[in-house]
C-alpha positions as CSV (number, residue, x, y, z in Angstrom):
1,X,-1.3,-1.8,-20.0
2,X,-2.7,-5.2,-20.6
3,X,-5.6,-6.5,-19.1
4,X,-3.2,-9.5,-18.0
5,X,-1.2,-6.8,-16.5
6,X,-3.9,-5.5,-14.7
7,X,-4.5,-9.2,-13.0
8,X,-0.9,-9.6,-12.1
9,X,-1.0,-6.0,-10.5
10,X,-4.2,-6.9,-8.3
11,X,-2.5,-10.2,-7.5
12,X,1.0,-9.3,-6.3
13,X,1.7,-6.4,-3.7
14,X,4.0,-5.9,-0.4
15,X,3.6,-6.3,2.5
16,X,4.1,-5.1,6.4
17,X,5.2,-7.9,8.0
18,X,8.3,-9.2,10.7
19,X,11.0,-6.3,10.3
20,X,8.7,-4.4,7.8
21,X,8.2,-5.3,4.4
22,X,8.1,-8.7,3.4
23,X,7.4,-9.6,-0.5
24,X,4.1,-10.4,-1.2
25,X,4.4,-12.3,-4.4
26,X,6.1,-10.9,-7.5
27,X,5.5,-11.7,-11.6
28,X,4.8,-15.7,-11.4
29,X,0.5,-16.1,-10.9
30,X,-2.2,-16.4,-8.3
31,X,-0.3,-18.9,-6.1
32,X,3.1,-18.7,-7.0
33,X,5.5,-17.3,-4.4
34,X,9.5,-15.6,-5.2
35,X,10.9,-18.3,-3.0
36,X,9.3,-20.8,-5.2
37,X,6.9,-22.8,-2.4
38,X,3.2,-22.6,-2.9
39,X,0.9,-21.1,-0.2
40,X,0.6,-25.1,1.4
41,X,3.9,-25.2,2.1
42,X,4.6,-27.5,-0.6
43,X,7.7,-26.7,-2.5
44,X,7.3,-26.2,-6.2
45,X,8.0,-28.1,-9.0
46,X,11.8,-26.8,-9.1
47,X,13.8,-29.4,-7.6
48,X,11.1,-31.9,-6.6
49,X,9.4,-33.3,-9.2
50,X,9.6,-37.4,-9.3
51,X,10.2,-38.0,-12.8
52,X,8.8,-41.0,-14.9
53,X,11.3,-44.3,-14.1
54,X,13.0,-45.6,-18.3
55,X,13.0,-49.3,-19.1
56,X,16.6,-49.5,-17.6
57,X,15.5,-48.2,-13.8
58,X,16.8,-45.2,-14.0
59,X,14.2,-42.1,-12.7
60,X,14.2,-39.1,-15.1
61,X,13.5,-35.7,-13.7
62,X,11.3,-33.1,-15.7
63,X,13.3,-30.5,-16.7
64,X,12.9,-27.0,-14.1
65,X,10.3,-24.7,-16.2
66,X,11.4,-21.7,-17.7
67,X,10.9,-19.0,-14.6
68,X,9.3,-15.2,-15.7
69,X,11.3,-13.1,-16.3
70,X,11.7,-10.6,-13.1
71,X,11.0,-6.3,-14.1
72,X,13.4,-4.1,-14.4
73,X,11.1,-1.1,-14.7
74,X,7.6,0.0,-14.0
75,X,5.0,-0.6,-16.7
76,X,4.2,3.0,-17.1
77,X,4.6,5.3,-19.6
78,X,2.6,8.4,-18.7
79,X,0.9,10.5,-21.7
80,X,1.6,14.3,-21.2
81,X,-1.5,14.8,-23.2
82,X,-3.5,13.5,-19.6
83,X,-1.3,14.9,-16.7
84,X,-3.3,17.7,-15.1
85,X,-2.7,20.8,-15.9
86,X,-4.4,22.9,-13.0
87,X,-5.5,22.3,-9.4
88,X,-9.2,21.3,-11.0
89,X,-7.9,18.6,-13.2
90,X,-5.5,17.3,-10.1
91,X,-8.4,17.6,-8.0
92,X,-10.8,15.3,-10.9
93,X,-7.9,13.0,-11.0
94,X,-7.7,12.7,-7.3
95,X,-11.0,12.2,-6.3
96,X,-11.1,9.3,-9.2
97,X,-8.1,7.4,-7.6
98,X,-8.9,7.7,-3.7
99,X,-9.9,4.7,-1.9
100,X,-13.5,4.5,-0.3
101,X,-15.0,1.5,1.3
102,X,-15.6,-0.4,-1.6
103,X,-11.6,-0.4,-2.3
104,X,-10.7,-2.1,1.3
105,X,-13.4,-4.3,1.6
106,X,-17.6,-5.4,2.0
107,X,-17.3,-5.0,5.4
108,X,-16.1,-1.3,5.6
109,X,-18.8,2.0,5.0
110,X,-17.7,5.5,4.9
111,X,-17.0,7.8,8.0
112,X,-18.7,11.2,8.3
113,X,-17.1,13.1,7.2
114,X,-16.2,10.9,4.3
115,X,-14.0,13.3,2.4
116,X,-11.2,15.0,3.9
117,X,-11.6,19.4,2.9
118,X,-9.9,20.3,-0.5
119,X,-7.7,23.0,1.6
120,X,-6.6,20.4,4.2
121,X,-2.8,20.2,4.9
122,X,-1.7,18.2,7.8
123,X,1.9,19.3,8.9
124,X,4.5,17.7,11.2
125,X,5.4,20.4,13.8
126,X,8.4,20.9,15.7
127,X,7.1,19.3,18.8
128,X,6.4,15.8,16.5
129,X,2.0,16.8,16.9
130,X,0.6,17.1,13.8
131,X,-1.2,20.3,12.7
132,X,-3.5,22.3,9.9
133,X,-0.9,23.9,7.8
134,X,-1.1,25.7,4.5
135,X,-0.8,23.2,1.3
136,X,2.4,23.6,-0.7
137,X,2.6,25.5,-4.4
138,X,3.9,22.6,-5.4
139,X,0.7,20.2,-4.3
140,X,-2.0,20.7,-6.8
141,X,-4.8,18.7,-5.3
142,X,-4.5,16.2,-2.1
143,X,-7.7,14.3,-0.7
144,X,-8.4,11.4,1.9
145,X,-11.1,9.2,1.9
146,X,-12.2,8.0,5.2
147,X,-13.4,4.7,6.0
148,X,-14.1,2.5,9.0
149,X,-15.6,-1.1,9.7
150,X,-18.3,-0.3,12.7
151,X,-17.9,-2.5,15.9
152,X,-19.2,-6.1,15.9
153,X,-18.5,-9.4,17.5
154,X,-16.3,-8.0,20.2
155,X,-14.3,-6.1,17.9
156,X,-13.6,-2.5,18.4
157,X,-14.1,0.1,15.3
158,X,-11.6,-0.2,12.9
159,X,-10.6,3.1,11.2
160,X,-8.7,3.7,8.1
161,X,-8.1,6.2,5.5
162,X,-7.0,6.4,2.0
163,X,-5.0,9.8,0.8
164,X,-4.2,10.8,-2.9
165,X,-1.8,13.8,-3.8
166,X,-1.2,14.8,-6.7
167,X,2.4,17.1,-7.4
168,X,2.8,19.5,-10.3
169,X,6.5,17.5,-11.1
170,X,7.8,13.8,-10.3
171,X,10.2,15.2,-8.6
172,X,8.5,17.3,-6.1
173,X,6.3,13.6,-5.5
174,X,9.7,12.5,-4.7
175,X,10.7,14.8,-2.2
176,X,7.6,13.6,-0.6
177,X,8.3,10.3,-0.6
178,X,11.5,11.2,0.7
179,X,10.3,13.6,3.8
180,X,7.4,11.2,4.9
181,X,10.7,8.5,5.9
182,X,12.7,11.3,7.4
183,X,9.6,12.1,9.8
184,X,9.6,8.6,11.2
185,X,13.4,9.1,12.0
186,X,12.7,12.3,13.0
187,X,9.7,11.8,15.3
188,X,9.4,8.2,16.1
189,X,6.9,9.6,18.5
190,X,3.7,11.7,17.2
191,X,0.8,13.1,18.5
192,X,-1.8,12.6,15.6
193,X,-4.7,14.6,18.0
194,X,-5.7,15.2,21.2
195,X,-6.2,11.9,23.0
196,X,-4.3,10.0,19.9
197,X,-0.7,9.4,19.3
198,X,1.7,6.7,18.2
199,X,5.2,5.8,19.1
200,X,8.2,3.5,18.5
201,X,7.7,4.7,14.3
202,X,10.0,2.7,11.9
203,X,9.9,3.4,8.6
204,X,11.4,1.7,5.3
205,X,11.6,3.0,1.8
206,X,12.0,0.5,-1.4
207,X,12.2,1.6,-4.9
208,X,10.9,-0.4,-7.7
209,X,12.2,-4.1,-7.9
210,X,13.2,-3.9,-4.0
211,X,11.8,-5.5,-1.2
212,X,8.7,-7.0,-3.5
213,X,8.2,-3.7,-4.9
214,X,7.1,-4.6,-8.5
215,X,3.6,-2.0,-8.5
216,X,5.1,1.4,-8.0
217,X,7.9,4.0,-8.8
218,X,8.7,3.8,-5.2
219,X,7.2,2.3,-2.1
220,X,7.5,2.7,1.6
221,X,6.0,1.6,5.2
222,X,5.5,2.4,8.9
223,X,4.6,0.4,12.2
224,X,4.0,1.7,14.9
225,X,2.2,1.3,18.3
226,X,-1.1,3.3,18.3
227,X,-2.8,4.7,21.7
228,X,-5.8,6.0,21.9
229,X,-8.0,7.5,25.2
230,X,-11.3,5.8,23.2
231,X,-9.6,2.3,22.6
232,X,-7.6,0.4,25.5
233,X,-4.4,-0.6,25.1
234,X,-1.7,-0.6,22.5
235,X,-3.0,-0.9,19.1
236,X,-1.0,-1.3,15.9
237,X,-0.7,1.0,13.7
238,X,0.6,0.8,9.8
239,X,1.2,3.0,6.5
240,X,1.7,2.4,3.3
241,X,2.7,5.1,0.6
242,X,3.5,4.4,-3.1
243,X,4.0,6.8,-5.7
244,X,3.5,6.8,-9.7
245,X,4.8,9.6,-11.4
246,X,4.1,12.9,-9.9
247,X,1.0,11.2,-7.7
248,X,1.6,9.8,-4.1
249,X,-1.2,7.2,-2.8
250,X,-1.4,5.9,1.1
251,X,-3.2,3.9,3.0
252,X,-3.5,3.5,7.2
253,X,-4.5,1.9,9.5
254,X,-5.2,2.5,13.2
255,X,-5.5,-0.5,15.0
256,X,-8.5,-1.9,17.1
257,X,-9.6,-4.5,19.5
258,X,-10.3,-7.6,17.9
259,X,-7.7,-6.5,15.4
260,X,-4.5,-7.6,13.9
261,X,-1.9,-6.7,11.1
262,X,-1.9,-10.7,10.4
263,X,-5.0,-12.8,10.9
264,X,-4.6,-15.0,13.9
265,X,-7.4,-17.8,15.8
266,X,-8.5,-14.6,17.8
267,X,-8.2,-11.6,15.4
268,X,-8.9,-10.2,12.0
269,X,-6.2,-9.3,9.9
270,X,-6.1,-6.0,8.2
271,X,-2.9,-6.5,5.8
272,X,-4.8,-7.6,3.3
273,X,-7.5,-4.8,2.9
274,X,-4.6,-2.7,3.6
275,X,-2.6,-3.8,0.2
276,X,-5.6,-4.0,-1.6
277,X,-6.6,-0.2,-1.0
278,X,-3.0,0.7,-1.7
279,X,-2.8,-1.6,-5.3
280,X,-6.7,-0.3,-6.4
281,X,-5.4,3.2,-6.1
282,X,-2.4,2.5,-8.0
283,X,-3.9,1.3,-11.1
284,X,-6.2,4.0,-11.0
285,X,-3.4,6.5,-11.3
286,X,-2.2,4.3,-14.5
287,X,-5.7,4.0,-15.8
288,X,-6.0,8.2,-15.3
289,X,-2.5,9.1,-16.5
290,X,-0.7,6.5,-18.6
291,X,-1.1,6.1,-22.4
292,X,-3.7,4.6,-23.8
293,X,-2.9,1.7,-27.0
């Protein structure tokens, strides 16, 4: 891939917003949005540029410049020379893609523990509480990264973690993708721990070139309300799951006090770290997997 590429893929991402996933911004640059109006609020140049008036009176408009052409596919063409062949080069190539601190932001330090147990398996029991179960055959490594920004200014602590697993086909990576949505629907309500749970779950799946989708095979997202017995109130909660080839990456969030999907006067936003963990990991997986010009 390009190093242009690379820029576009750190700029443009999607986001948990309203419904659920809103685009972020998709193939033009920096500023440029898919409805064509620039983060201002100005409109763009389409449609409202004033042209230059000829001798006769008579305003000329500039003609409406040539828009980028919109993917069809994923920019990935993964070298079977470099896909692991064993649970100790999925574990290599996990540990190299997770998400620590430095991924989500300067504000955010590792938890202790920072590094989730190479045997760990969380499972989705009957009764919607999570639990330590055994890790599939067809899981060859799986890690999580956690990560936290410590209380300050009236803000709570702000957790987060960052989870890499990497499948032995695409197509079992699929079937995860594919139960992690049919959980939500499943158990809108989950006990995560004792004295933790979240409820009212919606979830929303896009494949490449939906829903702003432009950085992965396939994409999806949950929101939730997150409860706590160590933080008051309902807090948000949000995750955010991509997947390249036979490698899923995610990303959540448990709300805070002092905290806020979307920045506000009164509240940090989180979206933003959120994406960027997400996107980081994502081009890691290319760097590790895809080939190499």
């Amino acid at each position: 891939m390009a190093y242009g590429d690379r820029r576009l893929l750190r700029a443009c991402c999607a986001v948990l917003v309203g419904g659920l996933i809103a685009t972020g911004c998709a193939g033009g640059g920096d500023d440029d949005r898919d409805d064509g109006a620039k983060p201002g609020g100005k409109g763009s140049a389409k449609g409202g540029a004033s042209g230059a008036s000829t001798p006769g009176g008579t305003a000329t408009t500039a003609p409406d410049p040539t828009p980028a052409p919109t993917p069809t596919a994923l920019d990935f063409t993964p070298d079977p020379k470099r896909l692991p062949k064993n649970a100790a080069d999925a574990r290599r190539i996990a540990l190299a893609v997770v998400a620590g601190p430095d991924a989500w932001g300067p504000e955010y330090v590792k938890r202790t523990p920072y590094l989730s147990d190479p045997d760990y398996w969380p499972v989705l029991g009957d009764g919607c509480s999570w639990e330590t179960g055994t890790r599939p055959s067809d899981v060859l490594s799986s890690v999580t990264a956690y990560s936290e920004v410590p209380a300050a200014d009236g803000r709570g602590t702000l957790r987060v973690a960052a989870t890499v697993t990497v499948h032995r086909t695409e197509d079992d990576a699929d079937w995860e993708m594919a139960e992690t949505l049919e959980e939500a629907l499943r158990c809108p309500n989950q006990r995560l721990r004792d004295g933790e749970r979240i409820e009212g779950l919606i979830s929303l799946g896009n494949p490449f070139g939906l829903g702003g989708n432009y950085t992965a095979t396939d994409s999806l997202g949950e929101r939730g309300g997150y409860y706590s017995d160590a933080v008051p109130g309902k807090q948000f909660y949000g995750w955010y799951q991509s997947r390249i080839g036979q490698v899923t990456v995610a990303t959540v969030v448990k709300g805070a006090p002092g905290y806020s999907e979307q920045a506000t006067d009164t509240t940090v936003g989180t979206v933003t770290a959120q994406v960027q963990a997400l996107v980081t990991m994502l081009e890691r997986v290319k760097d590790e997997l895809e080939v190499q010009s």
